[in-house]
ZADO-1210 file (C-alpha; in nm, 4 decimals, padded with zeros to 6 digits):
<atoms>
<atom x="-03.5435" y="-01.6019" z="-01.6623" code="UNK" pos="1"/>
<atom x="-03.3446" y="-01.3304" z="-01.8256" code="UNK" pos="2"/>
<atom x="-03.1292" y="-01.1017" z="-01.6660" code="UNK" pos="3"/>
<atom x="-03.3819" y="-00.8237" z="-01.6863" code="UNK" pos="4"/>
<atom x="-03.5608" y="-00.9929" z="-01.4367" code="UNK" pos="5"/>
<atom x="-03.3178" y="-00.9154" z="-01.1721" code="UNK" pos="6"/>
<atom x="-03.3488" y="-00.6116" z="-00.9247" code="UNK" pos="7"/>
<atom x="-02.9865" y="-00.6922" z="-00.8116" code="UNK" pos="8"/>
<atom x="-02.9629" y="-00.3405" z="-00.6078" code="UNK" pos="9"/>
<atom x="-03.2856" y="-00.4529" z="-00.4452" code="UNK" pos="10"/>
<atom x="-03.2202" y="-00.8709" z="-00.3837" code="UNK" pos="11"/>
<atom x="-03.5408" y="-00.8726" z="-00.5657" code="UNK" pos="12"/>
<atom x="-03.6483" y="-01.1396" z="-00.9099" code="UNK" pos="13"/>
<atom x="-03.9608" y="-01.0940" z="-01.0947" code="UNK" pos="14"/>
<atom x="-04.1664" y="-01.3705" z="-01.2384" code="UNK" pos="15"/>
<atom x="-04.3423" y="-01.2647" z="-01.5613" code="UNK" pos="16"/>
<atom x="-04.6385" y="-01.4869" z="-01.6698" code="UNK" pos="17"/>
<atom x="-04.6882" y="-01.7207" z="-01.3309" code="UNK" pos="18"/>
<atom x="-05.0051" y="-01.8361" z="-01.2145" code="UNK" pos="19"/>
<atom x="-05.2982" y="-01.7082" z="-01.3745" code="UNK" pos="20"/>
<atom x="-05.0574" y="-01.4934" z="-01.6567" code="UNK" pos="21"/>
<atom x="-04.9621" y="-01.2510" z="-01.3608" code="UNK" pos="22"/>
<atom x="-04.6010" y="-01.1129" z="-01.2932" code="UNK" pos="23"/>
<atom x="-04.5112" y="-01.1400" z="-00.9404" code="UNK" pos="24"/>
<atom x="-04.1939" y="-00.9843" z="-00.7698" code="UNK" pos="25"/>
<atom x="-04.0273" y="-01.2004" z="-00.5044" code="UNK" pos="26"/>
<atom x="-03.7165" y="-01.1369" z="-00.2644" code="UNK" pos="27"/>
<atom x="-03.4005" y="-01.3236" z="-00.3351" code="UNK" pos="28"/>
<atom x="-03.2352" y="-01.4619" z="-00.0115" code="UNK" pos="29"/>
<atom x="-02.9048" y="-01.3009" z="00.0892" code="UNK" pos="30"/>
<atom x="-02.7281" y="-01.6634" z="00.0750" code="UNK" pos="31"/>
<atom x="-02.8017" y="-01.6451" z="-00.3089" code="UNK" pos="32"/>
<atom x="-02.5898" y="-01.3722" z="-00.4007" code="UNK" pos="33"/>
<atom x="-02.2899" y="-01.4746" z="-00.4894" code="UNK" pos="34"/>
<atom x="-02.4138" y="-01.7492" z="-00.6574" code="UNK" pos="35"/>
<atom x="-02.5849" y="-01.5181" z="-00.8789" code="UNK" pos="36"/>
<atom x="-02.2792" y="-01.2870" z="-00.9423" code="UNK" pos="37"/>
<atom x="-02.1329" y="-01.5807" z="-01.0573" code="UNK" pos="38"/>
<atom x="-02.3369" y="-01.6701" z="-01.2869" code="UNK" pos="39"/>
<atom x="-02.3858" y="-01.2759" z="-01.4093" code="UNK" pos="40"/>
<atom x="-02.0358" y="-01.2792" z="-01.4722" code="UNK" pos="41"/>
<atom x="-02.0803" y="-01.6193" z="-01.6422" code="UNK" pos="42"/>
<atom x="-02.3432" y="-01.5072" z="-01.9124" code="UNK" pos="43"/>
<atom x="-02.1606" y="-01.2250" z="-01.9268" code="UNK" pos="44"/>
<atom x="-01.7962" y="-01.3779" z="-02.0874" code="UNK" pos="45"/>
<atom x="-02.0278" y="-01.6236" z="-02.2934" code="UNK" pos="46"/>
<atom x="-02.2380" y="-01.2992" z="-02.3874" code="UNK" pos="47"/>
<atom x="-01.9060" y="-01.1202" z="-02.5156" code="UNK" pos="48"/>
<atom x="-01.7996" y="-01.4192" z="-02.6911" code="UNK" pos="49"/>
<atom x="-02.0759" y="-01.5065" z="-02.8597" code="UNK" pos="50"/>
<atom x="-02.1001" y="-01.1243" z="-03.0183" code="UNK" pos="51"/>
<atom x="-01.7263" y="-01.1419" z="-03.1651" code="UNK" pos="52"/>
<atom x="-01.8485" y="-01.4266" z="-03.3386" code="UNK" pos="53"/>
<atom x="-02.1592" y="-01.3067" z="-03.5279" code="UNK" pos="54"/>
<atom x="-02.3718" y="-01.4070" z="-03.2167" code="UNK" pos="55"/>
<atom x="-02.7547" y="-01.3204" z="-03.3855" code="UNK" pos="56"/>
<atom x="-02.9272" y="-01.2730" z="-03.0447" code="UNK" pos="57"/>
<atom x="-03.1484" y="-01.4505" z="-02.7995" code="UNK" pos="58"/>
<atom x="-03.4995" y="-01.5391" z="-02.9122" code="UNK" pos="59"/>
<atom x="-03.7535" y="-01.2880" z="-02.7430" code="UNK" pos="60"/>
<atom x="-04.1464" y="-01.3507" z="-02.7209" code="UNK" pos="61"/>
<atom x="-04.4474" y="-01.2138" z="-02.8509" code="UNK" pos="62"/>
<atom x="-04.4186" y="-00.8099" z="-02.9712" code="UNK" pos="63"/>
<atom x="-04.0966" y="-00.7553" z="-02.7414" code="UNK" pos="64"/>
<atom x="-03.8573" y="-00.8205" z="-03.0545" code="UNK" pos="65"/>
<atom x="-04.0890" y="-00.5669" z="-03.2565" code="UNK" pos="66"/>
<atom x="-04.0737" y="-00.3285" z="-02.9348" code="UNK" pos="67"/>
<atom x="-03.6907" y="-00.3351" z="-02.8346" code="UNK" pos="68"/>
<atom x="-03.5359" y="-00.3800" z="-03.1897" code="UNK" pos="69"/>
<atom x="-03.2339" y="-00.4531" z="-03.0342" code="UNK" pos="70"/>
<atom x="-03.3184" y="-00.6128" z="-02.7598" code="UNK" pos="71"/>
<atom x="-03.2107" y="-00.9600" z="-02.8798" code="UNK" pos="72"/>
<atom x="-02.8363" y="-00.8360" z="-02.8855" code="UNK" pos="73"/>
<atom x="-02.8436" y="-00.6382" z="-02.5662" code="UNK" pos="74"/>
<atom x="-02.7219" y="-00.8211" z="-02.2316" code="UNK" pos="75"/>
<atom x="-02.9512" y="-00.7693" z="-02.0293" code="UNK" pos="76"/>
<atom x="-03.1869" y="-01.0127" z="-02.2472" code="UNK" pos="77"/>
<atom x="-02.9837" y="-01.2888" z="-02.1927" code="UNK" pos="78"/>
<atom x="-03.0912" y="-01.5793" z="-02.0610" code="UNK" pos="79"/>
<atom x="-02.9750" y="-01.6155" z="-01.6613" code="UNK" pos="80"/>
<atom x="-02.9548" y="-02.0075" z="-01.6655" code="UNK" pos="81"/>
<atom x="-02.7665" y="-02.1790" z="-01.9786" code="UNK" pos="82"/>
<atom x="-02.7225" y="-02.5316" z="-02.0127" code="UNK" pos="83"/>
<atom x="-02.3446" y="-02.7142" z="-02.0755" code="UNK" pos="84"/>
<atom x="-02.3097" y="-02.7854" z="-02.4474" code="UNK" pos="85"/>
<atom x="-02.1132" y="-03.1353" z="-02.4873" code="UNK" pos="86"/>
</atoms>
């Protein structure tokens, strides 16, 4: 998931590609959101960081890095979940 894919005004996520290639919009549960906050601000520092260091950008499927040209370096492309590096 990216953070594009979160309707944070609305407490709403959307799915793209599920079950039979189909996007699907589902509520998020009010006990979520500051979890998610969190981890918006989270991407966010590593986001910032990463572009003062020559960051190149996240890699982006099919025609969207031909459609959004800078998409890649934009935040809201980001990936929501990152693993720990050790």
């Amino acid at each position: 998931m990216r953070l594009t894919d979160f309707d944070i005004d609305g407490n709403m996520l959307t799915v793209h590609d599920g079950k039979g290639r189909k996007d699907r919009t589902v509520p998020l549960p009010v006990s979520v959101v500051p979890d998610n906050e969190k981890q918006f601000d989270r991407v966010s520092d590593i986001y910032e960081n990463d572009l003062k260091n020559g960051y190149d950008g996240v890699f982006l499927l099919g025609e969207l890095e031909k459609k959004y040209k800078n998409a890649a370096k934009e935040l809201a492309w980001q990936w929501f979940f990152l693993l720990p590096f050790h």
